[in-house]
N, C-alpha and C positions, 0 to 999 in steps of 0.2 A: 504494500500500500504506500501512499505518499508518506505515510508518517514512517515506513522504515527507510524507505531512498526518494529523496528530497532531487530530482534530475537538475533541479535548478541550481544546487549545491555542490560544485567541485571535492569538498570534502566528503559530502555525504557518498555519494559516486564511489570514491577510491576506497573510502574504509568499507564500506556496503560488500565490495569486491573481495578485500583484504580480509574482513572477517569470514564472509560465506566461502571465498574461494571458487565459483561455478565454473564448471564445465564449458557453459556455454549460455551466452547471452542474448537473447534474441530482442535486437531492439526496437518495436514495432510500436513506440510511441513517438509522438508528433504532434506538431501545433496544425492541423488540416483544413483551417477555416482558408481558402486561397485569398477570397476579398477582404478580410478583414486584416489580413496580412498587411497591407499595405496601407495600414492603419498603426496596430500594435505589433510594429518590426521587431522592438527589442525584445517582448513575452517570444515573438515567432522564431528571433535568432537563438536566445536562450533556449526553447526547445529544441528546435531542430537540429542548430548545431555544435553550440556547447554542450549541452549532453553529450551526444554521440562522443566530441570532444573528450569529454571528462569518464564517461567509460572505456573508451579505447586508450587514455591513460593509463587508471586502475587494470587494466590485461596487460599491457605494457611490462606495470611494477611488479604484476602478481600472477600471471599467468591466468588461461584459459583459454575461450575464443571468442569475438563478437560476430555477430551474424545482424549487418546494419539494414533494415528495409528502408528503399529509396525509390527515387518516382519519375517516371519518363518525364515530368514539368522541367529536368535541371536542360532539357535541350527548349529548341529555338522553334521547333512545326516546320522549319521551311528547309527545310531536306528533300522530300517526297517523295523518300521512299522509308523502310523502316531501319530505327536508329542502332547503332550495332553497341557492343558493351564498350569500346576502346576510341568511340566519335567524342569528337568536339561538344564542351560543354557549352550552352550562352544560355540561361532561363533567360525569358520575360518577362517574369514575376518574380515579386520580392519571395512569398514562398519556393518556387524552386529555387533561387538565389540564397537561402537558408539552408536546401538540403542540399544543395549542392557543395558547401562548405561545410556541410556535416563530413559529408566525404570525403571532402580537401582533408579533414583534422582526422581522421582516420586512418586514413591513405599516412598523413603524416606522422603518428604515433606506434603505425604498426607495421611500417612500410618492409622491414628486415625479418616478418617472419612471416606464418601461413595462417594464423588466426583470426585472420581476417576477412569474412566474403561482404560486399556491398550486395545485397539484391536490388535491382529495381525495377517497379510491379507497375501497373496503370490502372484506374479506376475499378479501383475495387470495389465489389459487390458483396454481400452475403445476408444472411438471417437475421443477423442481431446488428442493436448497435444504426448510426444512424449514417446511408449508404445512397445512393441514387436508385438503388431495386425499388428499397422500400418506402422512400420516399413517392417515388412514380407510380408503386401500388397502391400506396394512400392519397393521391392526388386521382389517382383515373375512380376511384369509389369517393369521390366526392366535388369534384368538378367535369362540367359539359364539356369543355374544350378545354386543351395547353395549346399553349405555345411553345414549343422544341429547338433549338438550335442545332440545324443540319450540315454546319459546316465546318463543324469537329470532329475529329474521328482520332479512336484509339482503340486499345484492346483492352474489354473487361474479364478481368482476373475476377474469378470468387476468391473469398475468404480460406473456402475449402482446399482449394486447388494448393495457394501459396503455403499453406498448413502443412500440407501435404508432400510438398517439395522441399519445406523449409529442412523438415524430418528426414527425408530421405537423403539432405545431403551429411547432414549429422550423423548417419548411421554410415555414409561412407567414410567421410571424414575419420570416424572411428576407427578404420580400416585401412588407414594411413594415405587414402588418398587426398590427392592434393586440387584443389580446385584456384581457378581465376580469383584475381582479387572483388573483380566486378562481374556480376550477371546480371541475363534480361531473362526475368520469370514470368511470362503472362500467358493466358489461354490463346489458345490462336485463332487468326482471324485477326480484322478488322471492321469497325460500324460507327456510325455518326451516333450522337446523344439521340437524335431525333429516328433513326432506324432502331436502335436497340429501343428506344419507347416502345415503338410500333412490334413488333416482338416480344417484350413484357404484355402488353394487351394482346396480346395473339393466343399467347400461352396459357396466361391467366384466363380468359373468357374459356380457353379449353379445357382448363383444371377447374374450372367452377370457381376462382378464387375472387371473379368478379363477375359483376352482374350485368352494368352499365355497358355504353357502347359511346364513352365517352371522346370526341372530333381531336386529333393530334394532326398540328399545323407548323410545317416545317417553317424556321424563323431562321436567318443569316446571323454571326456576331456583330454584325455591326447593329442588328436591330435589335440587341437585349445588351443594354451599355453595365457596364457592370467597372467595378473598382478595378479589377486586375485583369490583363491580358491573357488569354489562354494559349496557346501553341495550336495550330489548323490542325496539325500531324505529327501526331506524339508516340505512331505505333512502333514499340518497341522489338528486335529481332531476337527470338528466343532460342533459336534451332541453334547455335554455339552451346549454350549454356545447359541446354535440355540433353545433349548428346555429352557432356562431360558428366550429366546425373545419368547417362542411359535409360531416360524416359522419353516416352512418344508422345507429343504433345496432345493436349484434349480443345476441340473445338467452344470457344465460348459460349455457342448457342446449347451444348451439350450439357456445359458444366451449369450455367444460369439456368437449363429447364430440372436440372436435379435440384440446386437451389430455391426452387419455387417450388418440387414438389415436395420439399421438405418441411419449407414454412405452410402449406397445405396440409400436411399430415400432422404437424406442430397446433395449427389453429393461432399462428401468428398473425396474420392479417383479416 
């Protein structure tokens, strides 16, 4: 809990480490509000990359491994094709600009051993917790139309999947295999915000998980203005990173309709 490691606390960080000792660290906290980022920098830097910071210290002084999760935003969209683990960084937003220097201090504290993997995932999806799935499940059972922006596109990752991967390289790792400092872990494929809507309602109407047959209207970024810039093309290339875990990638639409039929058998939405 907060009350035993304080991430905002350099001290709390290394002793946290120094007393428990772990295996292994998987750091899947973050400041994730992207808009409001560009408001409260300092809370957004302090998370995202003095933490990473200050625990990739404590493994430094005390042994272990960190396993950092990171986020297609630290590129730029305008590549136009998918981003590889060893491309050029430039976010456009002050949050990927935070994780992106979570990295830098990572990269910089652990750069002489193997204890170190960067993941980086893209819009992640799953059951709990508050996500673009569930959010869009709870907007199509209570409003007649959305409004979608169609001119974004990336790969959504469940929850499940990255769980799933995170694990399997840990039990390699155990096995003295050695992995990249940097990976791209997402489900495969690529879709706009506004297609994968269209596809939540698809599903959902087939699962019974909704009822309505509520209008989705594709909208440009320039016509939903928002604090922070997004990247057009953020889709990350996993097939390096997938063939070092020797797993086969699973299609997003595959892993999302398992995702739905789980919060359907749950009685979450």
């Amino acid at each position: 809990t907060r009350d035993e490691l304080k991430l905002s606390s350099e001290k709390s960080c290394i002793e946290y480490i120094k007393k428990n000792k772990p295996d292994y660290i998987i750091n899947c906290a973050a400041y994730t509000n992207v808009d409001k980022a560009e408001s409260e920098k300092d809370l957004a830097f302090l998370i995202n990359s003095l933490a990473p910071k200050y625990l990739s210290k404590g493994i430094n002084l005390y042994g272990g491994n960190l396993i950092q999760i990171s986020t297609d935003y630290v590129f730029n969209g305008e590549k136009g094709k998918p981003y590889d683990p060893l491309d050029s960084k430039n976010p456009i937003n002050y949050y990927g600009y935070t994780k992106s220097k979570g990295e830098d201090f990572c990269i910089e504290n652990l750069s002489e051993s193997n204890n170190l993997t960067i993941i980086r995932t893209s819009w992640l999806v799953g059951k709990y917790r508050k996500n673009f799935l569930l959010t869009i499940l709870k907007l199509l059972t209570t409003k007649d139309s959305l409004e979608i922006v169609s001119d974004q596109v990336g790969s959504p990752t469940t929850t499940n999947y990255l769980a799933y991967l995170c694990w399997e390289m840990i039990l390699s790792k155990s096995e003295s295999i050695n992995f990249p400092k940097i990976m791209h872990l997402t489900n495969k494929g690529e879709v706009s915000w506004f297609d994968l809507t269209i596809f939540i309602k698809e599903i959902g109407l087939e699962m019974n998980i909704l009822k309505s047959s509520t209008i989705i209207k594709p909208i440009r970024s320039s016509e939903y203005l928002t604090a922070a810039k997004r990247p057009l093309y953020s889709v990350l290339n996993s097939d390096s990173s997938l063939n070092y875990l020797k797993k086969i990638p699973i299609y997003w639409k595959d892993d999302i309709k398992e995702v739905l039929r789980e919060i359907n058998n749950l009685g979450l939405i």
